[in-house]
C-alpha positions as CSV (number, residue, x, y, z in Angstrom):
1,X,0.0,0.0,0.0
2,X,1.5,3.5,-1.0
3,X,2.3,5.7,2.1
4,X,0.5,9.4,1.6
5,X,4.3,10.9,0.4
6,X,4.3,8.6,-3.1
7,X,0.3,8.8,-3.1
8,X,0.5,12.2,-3.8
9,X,3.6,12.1,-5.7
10,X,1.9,10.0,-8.3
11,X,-1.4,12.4,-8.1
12,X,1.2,15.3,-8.9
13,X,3.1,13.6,-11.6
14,X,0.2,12.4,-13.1
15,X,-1.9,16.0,-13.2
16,X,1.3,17.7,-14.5
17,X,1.1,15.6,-17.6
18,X,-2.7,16.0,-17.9
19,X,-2.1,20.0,-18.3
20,X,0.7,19.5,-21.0
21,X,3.8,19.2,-19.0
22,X,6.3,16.8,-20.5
23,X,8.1,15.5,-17.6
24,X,8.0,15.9,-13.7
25,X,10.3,15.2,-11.0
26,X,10.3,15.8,-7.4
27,X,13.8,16.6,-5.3
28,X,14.0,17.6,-1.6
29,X,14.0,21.7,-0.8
30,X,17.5,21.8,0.8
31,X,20.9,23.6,0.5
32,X,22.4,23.0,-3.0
33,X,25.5,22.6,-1.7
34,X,27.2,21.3,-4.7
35,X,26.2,24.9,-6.3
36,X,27.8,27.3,-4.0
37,X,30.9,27.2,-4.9
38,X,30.5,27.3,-9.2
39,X,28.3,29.9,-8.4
40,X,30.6,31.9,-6.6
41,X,32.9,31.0,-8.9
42,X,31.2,32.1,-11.7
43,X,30.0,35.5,-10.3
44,X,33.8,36.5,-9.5
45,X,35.3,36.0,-13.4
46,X,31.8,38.4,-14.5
47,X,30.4,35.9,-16.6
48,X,27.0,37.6,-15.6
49,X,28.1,40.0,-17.4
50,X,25.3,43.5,-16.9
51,X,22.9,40.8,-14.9
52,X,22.9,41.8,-11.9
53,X,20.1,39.6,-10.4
54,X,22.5,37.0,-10.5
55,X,24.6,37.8,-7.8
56,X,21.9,39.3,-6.0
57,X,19.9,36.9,-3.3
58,X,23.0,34.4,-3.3
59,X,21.5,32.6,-0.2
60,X,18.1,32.4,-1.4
61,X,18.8,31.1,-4.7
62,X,21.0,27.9,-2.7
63,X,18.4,27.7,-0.2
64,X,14.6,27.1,-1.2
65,X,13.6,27.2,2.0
66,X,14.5,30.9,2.2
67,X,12.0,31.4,-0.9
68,X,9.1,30.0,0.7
69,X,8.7,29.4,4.8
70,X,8.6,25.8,5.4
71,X,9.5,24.5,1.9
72,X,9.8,21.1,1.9
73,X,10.0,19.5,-1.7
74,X,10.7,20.9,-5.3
75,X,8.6,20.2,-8.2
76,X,10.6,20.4,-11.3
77,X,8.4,20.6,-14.3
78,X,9.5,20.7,-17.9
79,X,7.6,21.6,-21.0
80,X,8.5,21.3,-24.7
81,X,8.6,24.3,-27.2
82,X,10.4,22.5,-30.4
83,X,9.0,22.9,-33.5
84,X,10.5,22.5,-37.2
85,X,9.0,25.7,-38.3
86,X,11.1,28.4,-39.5
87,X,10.9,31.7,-40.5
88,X,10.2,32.4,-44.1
89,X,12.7,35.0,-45.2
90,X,16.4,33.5,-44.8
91,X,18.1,36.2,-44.8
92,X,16.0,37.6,-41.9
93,X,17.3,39.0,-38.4
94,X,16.7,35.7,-36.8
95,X,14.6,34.9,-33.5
96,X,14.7,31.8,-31.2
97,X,12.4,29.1,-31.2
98,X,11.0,29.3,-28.0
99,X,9.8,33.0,-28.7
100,X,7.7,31.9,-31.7
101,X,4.7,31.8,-30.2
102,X,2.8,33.3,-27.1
103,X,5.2,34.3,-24.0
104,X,6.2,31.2,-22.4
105,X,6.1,33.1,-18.8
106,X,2.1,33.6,-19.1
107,X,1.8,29.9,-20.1
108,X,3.4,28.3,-17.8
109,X,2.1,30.5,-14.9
110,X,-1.2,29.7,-16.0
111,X,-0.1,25.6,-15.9
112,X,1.8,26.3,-12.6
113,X,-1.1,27.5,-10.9
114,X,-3.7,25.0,-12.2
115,X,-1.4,22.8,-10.6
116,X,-1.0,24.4,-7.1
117,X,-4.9,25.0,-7.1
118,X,-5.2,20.6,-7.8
119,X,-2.8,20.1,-5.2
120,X,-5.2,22.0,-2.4
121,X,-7.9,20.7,-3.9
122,X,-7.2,16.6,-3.9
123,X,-4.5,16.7,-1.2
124,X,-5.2,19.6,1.0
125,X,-4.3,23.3,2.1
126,X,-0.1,23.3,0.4
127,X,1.5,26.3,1.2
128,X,3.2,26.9,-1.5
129,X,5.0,29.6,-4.8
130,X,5.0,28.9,-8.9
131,X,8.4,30.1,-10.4
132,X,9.1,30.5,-13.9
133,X,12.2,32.7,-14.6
134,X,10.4,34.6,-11.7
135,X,13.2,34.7,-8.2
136,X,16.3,33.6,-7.6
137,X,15.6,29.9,-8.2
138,X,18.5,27.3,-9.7
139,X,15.8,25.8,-12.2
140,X,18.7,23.2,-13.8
141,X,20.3,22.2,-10.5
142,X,16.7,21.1,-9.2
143,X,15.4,19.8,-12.6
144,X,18.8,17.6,-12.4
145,X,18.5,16.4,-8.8
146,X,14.6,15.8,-9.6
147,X,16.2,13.1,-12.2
148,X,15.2,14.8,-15.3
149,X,18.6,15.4,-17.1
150,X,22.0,16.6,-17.1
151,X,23.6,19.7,-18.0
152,X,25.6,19.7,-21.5
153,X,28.7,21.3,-21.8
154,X,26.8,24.3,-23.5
155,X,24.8,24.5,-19.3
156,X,21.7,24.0,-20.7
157,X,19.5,20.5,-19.0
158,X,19.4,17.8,-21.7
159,X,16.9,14.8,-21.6
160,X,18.1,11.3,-23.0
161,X,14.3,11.3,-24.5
162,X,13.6,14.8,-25.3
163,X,17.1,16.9,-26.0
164,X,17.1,20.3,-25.0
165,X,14.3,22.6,-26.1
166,X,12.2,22.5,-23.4
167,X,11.6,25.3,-20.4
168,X,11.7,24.4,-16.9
169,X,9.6,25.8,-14.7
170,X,9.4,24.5,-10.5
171,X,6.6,24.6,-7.4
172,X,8.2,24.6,-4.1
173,X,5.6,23.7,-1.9
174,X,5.4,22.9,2.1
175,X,4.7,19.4,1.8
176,X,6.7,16.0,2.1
177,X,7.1,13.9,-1.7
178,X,8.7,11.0,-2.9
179,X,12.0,12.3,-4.0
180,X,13.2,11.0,-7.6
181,X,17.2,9.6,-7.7
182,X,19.3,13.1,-9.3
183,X,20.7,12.0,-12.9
184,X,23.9,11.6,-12.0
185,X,25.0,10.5,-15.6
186,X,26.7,12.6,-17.9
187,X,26.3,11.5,-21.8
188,X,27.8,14.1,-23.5
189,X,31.0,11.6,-23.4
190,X,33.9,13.6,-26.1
191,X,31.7,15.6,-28.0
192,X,32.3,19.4,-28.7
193,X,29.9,20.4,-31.1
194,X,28.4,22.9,-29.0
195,X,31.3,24.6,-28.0
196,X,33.1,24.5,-31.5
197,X,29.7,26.2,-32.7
198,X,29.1,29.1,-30.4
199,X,29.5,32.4,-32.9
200,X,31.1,34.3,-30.1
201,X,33.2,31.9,-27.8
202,X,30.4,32.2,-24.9
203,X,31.3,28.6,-23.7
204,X,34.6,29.2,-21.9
205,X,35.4,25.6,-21.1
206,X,33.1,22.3,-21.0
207,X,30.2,22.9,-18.5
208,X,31.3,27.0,-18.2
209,X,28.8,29.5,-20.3
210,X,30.3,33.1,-20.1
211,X,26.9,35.0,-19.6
212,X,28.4,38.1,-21.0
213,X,29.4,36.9,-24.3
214,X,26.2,34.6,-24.8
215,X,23.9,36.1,-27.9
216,X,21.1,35.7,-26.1
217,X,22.4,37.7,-23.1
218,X,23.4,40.3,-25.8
219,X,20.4,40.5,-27.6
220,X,17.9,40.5,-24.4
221,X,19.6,40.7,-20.9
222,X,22.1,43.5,-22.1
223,X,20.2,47.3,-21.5
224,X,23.5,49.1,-23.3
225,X,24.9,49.3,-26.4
226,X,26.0,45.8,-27.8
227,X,29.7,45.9,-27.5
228,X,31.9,46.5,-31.1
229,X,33.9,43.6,-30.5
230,X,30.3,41.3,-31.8
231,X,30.5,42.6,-35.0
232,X,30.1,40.2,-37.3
233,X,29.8,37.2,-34.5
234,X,26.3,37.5,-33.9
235,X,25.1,35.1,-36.9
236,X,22.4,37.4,-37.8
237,X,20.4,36.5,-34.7
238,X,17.9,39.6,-33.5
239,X,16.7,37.7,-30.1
240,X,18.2,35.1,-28.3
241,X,20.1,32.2,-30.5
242,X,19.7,28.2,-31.0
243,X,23.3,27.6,-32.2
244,X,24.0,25.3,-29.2
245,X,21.1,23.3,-29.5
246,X,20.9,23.2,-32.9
247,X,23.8,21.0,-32.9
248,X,23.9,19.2,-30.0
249,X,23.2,15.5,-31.2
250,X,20.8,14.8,-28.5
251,X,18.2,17.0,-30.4
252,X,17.8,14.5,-32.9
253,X,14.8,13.1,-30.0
254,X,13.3,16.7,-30.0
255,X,9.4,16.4,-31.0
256,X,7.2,18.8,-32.4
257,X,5.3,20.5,-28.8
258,X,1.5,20.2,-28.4
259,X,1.2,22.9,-26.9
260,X,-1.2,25.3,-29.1
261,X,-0.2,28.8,-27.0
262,X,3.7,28.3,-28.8
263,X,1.8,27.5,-32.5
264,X,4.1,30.3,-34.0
265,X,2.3,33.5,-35.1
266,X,2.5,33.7,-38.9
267,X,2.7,37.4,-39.3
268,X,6.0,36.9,-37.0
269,X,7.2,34.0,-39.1
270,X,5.9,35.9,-42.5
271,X,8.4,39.2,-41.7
272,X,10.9,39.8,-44.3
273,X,13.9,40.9,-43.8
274,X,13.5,45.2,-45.1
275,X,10.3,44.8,-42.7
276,X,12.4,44.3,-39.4
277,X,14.8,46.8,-40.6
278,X,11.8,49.5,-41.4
279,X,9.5,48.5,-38.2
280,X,8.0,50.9,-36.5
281,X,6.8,50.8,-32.5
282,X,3.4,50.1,-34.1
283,X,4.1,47.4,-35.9
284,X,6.3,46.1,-33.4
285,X,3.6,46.2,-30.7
286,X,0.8,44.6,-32.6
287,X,3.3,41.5,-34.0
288,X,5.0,40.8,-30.6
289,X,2.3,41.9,-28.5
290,X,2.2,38.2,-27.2
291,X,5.8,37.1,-27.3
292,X,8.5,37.3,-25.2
293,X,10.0,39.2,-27.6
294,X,8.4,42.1,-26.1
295,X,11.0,41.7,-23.3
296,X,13.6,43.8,-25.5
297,X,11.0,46.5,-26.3
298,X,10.7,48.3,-29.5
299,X,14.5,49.9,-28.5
300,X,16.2,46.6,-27.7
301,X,15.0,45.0,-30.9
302,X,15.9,47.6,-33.1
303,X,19.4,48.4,-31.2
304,X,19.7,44.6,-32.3
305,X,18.4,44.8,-35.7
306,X,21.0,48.0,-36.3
307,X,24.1,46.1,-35.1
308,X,23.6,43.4,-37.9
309,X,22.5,46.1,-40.5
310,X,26.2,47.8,-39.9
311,X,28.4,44.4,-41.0
């Protein structure tokens, strides 16, 4: 007979794949001791580059349980946003997958919480807070210990089953779970491809992402000008990048998503090339209006756009 911890582990797992979720692990909320020190590490060469965020909260982003009062287990959710469709113009700025369709951060909220609200429904009042890129929360390191993947030597989690182009998103909640067995296996064995790929040399050494060099950091995190010694790196990408994914062999087990919010909008997909150079703010609010892209703002975007124009 299950005790109540697996009972409702399984009732978790199971309603997180109902509502679209492709995977689910549990880990216990506890010091992430292991992290500390690359963390520190990597704060004190800069690779956060302009993000300051990062180094701010240190405890609370090792330590759940300074998030939320009496947190007692992680829920590590993932959910696919691979798709095969490109956009249509070639020679266009290019934008990352996962900002094809409607902002990830609204859809997964909206998951998170029908989650939390099953949870006090079927097992009772959970105290309890739904992160997605929201707080100082160490969404791989979880996802890893919650036996969902490893992290490549480009840092992003990658699934044996599903590759890499998936979000992660976690609930840490006030009640004791079933804990799943961390993936302690790493199967990226030899291989470079990632590394040898990145346009600008953002992945320092195996496992090591410089943040500050990173195209996606450059195109979205960074508020200043994009620094001159880009040019002609940034492989015509306008908003975040793919390149490490793109070629990391494990993506040959990505699936087209089901998830109809991240259908790309064709008007986004349909822009030619002269069209992103010649947007306006009106333009650019009605074909992003519902895409993280809107995270740059009409400025960022076309700061973006402008540094690829000059090559």
């Amino acid at each position: 007979m299950l005790n109540n911890s697996a009972k409702y582990s399984r009732m978790i797992k199971a309603e997180a794949l109902r509502l679209g979720f492709m995977a689910c692990g549990i880990s216990k909320a506890d010091f992430l001791a292991e992290e500390a020190p690359r963390l520190e590490d990597w704060l004190n060469k800069n690779h956060h580059g302009e993000m300051a965020y990062m180094a701010n909260h240190f405890d609370k982003r090792l330590d759940p349980r300074l998030l939320v009062d009496g947190a007692k287990s992680i829920v590590s959710l993932t959910l696919n946003y691979f798709t095969d469709q490109q956009q249509a113009d070639i020679n266009a700025p290019k934008i990352s997958k996962y900002a094809f369709g409607t902002d990830y951060h609204t859809v997964i909220k909206e998951k998170l919480q029908e989650l939390m609200a099953f949870i006090n429904d079927n097992i009772g009042e959970v105290g309890g807070r739904c992160f997605v890129d929201s707080a100082p929360v160490m969404d791989k390191a979880w996802a890893q210990k919650a036996g969902l993947g490893w992290r490549g030597k480009n840092s992003n989690l990658i699934s044996k089953y599903a590759g890499s182009f998936f979000f992660i998103a976690e609930l840490i909640i006030d009640l004791d779970l079933d804990y799943d067995t961390p993936f302690a296996a790493d199967h990226c064995g030899s291989c470079t491809r990632c590394i040898d790929a990145c346009p600008t040399d953002a992945i320092v050494a195996p496992y090591t992402v410089d943040g500050s060099k990173c195209i996606s950091y450059l195109t979205i995190e960074l508020k200043n000008e994009i620094p001159t010694e880009f040019k002609g790196k940034m492989d015509n990408w306008m908003f975040g990048c793919d390149v490490c994914q793109d070629v990391c062999p494990w993506n040959r087990f990505a699936t087209q998503h089901k998830e109809p919010a991240f259908e790309p909008a064709m008007e986004l997909l349909n822009l030619k090339k002269e069209e992103l150079i010649e947007m306006t703010d009106e333009v650019f609010k009605q074909v992003f209006k519902n895409s993280a892209i809107k995270r740059t703002k009409f400025n960022g975007l076309k700061r973006n756009i402008d540094f690829l124009k000059e090559l």
